[in-house]
C-alpha positions in Angstrom: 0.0 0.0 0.0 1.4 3.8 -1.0 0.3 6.7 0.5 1.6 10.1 -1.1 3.4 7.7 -3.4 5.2 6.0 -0.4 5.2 2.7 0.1 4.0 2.2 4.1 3.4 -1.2 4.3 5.3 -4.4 2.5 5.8 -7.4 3.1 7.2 -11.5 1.9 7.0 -14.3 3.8 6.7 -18.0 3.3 3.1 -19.5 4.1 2.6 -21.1 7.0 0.6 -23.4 5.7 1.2 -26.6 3.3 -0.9 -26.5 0.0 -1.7 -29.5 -1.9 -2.1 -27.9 -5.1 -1.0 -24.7 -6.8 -4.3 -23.3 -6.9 -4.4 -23.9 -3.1 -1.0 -21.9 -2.7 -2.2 -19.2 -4.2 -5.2 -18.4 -3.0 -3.6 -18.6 0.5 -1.5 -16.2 -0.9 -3.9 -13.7 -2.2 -6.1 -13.8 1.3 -3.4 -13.2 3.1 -2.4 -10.3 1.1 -6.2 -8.8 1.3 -6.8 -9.7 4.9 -3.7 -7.2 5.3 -4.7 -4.3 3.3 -8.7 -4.6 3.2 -8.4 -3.0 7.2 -6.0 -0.3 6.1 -7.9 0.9 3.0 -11.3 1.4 5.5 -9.0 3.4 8.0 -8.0 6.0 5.0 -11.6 6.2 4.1 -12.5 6.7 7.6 -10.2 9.3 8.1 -11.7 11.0 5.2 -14.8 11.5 5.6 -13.7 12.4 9.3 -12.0 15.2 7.5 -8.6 14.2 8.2 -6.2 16.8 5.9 -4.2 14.4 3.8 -1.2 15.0 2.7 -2.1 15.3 -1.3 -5.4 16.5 -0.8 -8.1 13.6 -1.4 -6.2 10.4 -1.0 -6.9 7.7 -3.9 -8.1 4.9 -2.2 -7.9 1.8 -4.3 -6.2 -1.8 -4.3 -4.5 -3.7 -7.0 -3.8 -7.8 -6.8 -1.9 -9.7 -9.0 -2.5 -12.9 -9.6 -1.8 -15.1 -12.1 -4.1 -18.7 -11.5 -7.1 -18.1 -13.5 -8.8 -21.1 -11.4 -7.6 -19.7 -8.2 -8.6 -16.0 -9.4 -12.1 -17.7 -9.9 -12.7 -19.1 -6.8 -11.6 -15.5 -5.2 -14.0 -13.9 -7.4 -16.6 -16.6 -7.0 -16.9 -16.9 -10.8 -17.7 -20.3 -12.0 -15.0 -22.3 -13.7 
């Protein structure tokens, strides 16, 4: 996550877990990586419409995931395969 084009949080780490299956892996991976950010993106918005003066005026509050298993991108998305 970047605020005022600064990186403020960041992080690598092996899972903890053991996946049977690539899939598996990473859609471990990408939950962990959105239960991370998901509470920091709500505290921004909370802070604005508190009225919390930000740095570069309105803040841009938005999240981009990569991932590169289309079945494992479905289930996140809950699209069928």
């Amino acid at each position: 996550m970047k605020y005022a084009g600064c990186p403020i949080t960041w992080s690598s780490k092996m899972q903890a877990e053991t996946a049977l299956i690539t899939t598996e892996a990473e859609f471990i991976a990408l939950s962990e990586g959105l239960r991370r950010i998901i509470p920091l993106i709500g505290l921004v918005e909370e802070m604005q419409e508190q009225g919390v003066d930000m740095l570069s005026g309105q803040a841009e509050v938005k999240c981009k995931m990569f991932e590169h298993n289309s079945v494992g991108l479905s289930i996140a998305t809950l699209q069928k395969i």
